[in-house]
Structures are given as C-alpha cells and as structure tokens.
Kinemage of the C-alpha trace (Angstrom):
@kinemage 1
@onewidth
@group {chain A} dominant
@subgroup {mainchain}
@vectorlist {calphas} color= white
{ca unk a 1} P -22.405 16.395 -46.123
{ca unk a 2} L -21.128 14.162 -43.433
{ca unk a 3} L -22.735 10.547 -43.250
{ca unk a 4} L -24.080 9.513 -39.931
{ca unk a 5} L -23.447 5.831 -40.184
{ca unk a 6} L -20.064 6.618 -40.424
{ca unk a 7} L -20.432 8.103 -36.660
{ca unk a 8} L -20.382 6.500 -33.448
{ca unk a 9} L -22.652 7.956 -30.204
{ca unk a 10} L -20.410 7.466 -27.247
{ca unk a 11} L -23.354 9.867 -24.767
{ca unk a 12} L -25.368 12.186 -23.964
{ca unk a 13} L -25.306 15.771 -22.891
{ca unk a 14} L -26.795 15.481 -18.989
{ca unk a 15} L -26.225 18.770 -17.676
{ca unk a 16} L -23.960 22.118 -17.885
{ca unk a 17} L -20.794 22.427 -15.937
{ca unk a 18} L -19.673 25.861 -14.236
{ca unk a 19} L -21.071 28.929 -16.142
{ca unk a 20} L -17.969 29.061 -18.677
{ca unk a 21} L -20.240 26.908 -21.256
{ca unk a 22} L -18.584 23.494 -20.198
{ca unk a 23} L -20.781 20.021 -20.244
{ca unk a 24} L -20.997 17.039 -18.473
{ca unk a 25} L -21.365 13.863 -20.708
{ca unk a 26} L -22.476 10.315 -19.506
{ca unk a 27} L -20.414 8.138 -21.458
{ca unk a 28} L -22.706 5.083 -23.094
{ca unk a 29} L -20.413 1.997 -24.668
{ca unk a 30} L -17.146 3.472 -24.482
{ca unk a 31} L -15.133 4.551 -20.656
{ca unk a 32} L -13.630 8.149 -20.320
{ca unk a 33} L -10.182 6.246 -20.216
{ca unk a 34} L -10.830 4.734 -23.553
{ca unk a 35} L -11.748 7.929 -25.228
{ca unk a 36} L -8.976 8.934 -28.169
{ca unk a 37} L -7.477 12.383 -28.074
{ca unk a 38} L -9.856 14.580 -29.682
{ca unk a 39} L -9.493 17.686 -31.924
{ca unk a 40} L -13.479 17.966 -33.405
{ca unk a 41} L -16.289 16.245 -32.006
{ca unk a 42} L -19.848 16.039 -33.422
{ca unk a 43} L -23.465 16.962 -31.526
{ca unk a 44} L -26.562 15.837 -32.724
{ca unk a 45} L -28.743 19.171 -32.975
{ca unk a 46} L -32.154 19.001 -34.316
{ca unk a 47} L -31.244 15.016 -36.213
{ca unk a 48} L -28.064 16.527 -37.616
{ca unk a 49} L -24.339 15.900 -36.817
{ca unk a 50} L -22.994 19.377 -36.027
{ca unk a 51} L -19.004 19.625 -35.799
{ca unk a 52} L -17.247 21.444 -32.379
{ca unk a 53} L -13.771 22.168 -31.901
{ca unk a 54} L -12.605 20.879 -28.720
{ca unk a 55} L -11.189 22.667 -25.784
{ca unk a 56} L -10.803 20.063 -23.284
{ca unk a 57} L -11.575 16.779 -21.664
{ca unk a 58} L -11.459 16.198 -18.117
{ca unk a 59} L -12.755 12.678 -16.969
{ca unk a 60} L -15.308 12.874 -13.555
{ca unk a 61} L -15.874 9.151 -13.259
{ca unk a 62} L -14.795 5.783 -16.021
{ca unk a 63} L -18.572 7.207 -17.255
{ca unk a 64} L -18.569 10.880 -17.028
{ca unk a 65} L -16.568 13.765 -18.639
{ca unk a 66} L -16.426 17.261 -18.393
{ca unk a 67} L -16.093 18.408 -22.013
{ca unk a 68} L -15.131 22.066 -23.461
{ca unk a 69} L -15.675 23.124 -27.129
{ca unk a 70} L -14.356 26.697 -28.648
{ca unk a 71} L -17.726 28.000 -29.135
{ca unk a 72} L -19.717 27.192 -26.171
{ca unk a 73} L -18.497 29.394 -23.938
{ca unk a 74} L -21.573 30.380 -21.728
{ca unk a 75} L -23.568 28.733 -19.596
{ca unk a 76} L -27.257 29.352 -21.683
{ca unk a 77} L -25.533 28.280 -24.914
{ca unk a 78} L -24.167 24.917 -23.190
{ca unk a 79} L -28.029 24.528 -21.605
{ca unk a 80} L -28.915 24.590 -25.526
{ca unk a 81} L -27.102 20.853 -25.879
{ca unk a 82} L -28.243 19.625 -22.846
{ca unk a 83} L -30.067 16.073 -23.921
{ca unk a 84} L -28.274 15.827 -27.059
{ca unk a 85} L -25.988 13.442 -28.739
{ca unk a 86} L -21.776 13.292 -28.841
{ca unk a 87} L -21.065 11.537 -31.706
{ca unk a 88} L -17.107 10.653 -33.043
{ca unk a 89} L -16.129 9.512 -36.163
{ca unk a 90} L -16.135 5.948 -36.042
{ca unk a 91} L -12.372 5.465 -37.498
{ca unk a 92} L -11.257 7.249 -34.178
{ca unk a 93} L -12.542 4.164 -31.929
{ca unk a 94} L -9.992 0.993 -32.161
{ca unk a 95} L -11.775 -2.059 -32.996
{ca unk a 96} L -12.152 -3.208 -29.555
{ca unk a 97} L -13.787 -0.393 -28.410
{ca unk a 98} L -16.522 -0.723 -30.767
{ca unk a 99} L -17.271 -4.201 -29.858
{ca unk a 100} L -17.246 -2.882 -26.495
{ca unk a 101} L -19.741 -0.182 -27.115
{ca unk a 102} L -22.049 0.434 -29.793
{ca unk a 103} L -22.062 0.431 -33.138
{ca unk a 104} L -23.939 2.591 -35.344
{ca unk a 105} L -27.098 1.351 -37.580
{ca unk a 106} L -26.697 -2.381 -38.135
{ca unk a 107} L -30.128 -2.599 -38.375
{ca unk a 108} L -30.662 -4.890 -41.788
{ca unk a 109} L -27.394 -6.664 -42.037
{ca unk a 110} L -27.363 -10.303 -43.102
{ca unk a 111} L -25.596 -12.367 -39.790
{ca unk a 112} L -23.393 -15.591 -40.621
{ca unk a 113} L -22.395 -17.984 -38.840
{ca unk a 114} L -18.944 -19.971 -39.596
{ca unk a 115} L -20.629 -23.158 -39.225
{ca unk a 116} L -24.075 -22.702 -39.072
{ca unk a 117} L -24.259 -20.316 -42.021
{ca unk a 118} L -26.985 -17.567 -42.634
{ca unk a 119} L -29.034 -17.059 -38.934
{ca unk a 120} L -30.871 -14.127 -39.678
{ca unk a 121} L -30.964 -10.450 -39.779
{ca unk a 122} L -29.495 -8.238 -37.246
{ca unk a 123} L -32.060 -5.335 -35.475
{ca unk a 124} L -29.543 -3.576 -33.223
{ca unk a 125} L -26.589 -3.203 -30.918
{ca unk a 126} L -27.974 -3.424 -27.366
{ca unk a 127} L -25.568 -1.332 -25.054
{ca unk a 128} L -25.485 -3.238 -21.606
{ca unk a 129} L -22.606 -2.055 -19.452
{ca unk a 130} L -19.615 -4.464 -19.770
{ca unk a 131} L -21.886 -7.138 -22.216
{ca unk a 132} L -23.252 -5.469 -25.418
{ca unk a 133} L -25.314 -7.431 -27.610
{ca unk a 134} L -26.207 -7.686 -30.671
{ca unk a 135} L -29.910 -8.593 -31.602
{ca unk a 136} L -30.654 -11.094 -34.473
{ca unk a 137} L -33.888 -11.634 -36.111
{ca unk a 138} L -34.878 -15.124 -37.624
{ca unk a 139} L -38.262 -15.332 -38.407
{ca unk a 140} L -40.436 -16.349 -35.297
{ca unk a 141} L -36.745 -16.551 -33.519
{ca unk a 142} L -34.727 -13.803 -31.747
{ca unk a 143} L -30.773 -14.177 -30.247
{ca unk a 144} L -28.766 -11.972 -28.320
{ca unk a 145} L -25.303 -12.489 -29.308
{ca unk a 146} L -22.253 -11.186 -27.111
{ca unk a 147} L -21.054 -8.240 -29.273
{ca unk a 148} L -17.426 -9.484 -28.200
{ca unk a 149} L -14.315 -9.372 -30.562
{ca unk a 150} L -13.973 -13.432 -30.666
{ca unk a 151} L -17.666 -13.625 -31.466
{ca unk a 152} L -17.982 -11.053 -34.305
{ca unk a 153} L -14.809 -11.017 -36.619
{ca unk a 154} L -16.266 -8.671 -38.970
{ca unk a 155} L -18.746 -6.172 -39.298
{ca unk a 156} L -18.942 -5.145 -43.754
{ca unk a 157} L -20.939 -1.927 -43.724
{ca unk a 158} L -20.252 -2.565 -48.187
{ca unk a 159} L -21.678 -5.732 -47.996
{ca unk a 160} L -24.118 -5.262 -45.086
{ca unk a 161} L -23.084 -8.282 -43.662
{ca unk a 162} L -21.825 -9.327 -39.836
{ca unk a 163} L -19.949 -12.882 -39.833
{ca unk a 164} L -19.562 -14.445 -36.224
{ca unk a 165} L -18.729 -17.404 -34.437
{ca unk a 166} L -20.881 -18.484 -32.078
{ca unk a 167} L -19.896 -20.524 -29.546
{ca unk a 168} L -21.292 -23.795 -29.307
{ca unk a 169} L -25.133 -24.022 -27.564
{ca unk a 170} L -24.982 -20.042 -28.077
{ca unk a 171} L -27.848 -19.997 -29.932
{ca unk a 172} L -30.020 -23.215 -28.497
{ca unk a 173} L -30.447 -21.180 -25.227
C-alpha cells in the first residue's frame, strides 16, 4: 500500500468542468506553471490515496487547472471528487517547489538551528500564498519560520529532523 507521507497535496477538487467528466482544481502551494508533467495522479477518496491516469492538464489561471483522468469521463462521476484532495508523489516536486508549497506531515520533527541548536518541535507547514511557514513549538513559545530554501537546508523524514538557519533576530520577534 502506498504511504501518504510520501505524497504531497497541491489542491482541491472545486467544481466539474463541461459534462465530459473534467475538473477544475485550485492549486494550494504549488502554481499551474510549476506543475511537472504528469502520467498518474492521486485523489484522496474517503482518507485514502486513490491512483488516476491522466488525460490532460490545461492551466485556467497560475492557481487553477482544468484536469482530465481516463476514468472520469462523465459529469456525475467527476461531481463524486468534487471537495477532495490531488495529491502527487512528493519525488515529482523539485526541491524548491516544496519549500514553496507545502510539505506533507512534519508534525513532530525535532527543528535545529545552526547556531542556536535544538528550538523546538515543528506543528505544521502553514501555506500562505508566496510566504509559507513553518510552525515551531517550544514550550510556552511559538515561531513562524519562512519555509524558504536558504532558511531550511534540510528536511530528514529518517531522522525526523528539520535543520535551518535562521536569520539573525528571526526568532526574538
């Protein structure tokens, strides 16, 4: 069986397209110019990562794509996923784009700092349009941390750690 954490959500299923079965996706993290060419994408139907061969892409807006999978071809079927989750595997996003967008369950992980050392534990990936952050946990303390690629230079999903490199008065704001 497929892991989730090894999938990334890039959005959500907001309405059918045409009565042929196509979709229209808002984009969350990741713009439609970013997106890698894609053979088989995942939904999330009923909590589980169900694969779909695709048809075709055709970008709307940077944030919205029409999308077209092999065996979605009318319109009722395509209302079915309407609401739910398109999730990629998370090898097919560069590293940049990840930073840029969301990243899946981090929730747990053990953040260092180069030079301040252990700050705390990370609770999420906030996706903000064009400034993601990520959420740290210290005790009493919380930090929102640009979830940019010369802040966090590496994410360890084995060791369940995030290193970073926070600028300096980052985190007396």
């Amino acid at each position: 069986m497929l892991n989730k954490k090894k999938l990334l959500p890039i959005g959500v299923f907001i309405r059918t397209h045409g009565v042929k079965g196509d979709l229209l996706l808002r984009l969350e993290g990741v713009k439609a110019e970013e997106l890698p060419e894609m053979e088989w994408v995942f939904v999330e139907v009923d909590g589980l990562p169900v694969p779909f061969l695709v048809n075709d892409i055709r970008q709307l807006h940077s944030d919205r794509v029409i999308l077209s999978m092999d065996s979605v071809t009318t319109e009722l079927r395509a209302k079915e996923l309407v609401g739910s989750r398109l999730l990629i595997p998370l090898k097919r996003i560069a590293k940049k784009e990840i930073y840029d967008g969301v990243l899946t369950d981090v929730k747990g992980f053990v953040v260092i700092d180069n030079t301040r050392g252990e700050l705390g534990i990370a609770a999420e990936f906030i996706a903000v349009n064009g400034n993601p952050l990520l959420r740290i946990i210290s005790g009493d303390k919380e930090f929102l941390i640009p979830a940019h690629p010369d802040i966090i230079l590496e994410i360890s999903e084995k060791e369940r750690l995030i290193r970073i490199n926070a600028p300096e008065g980052l985190l007396e704001l």
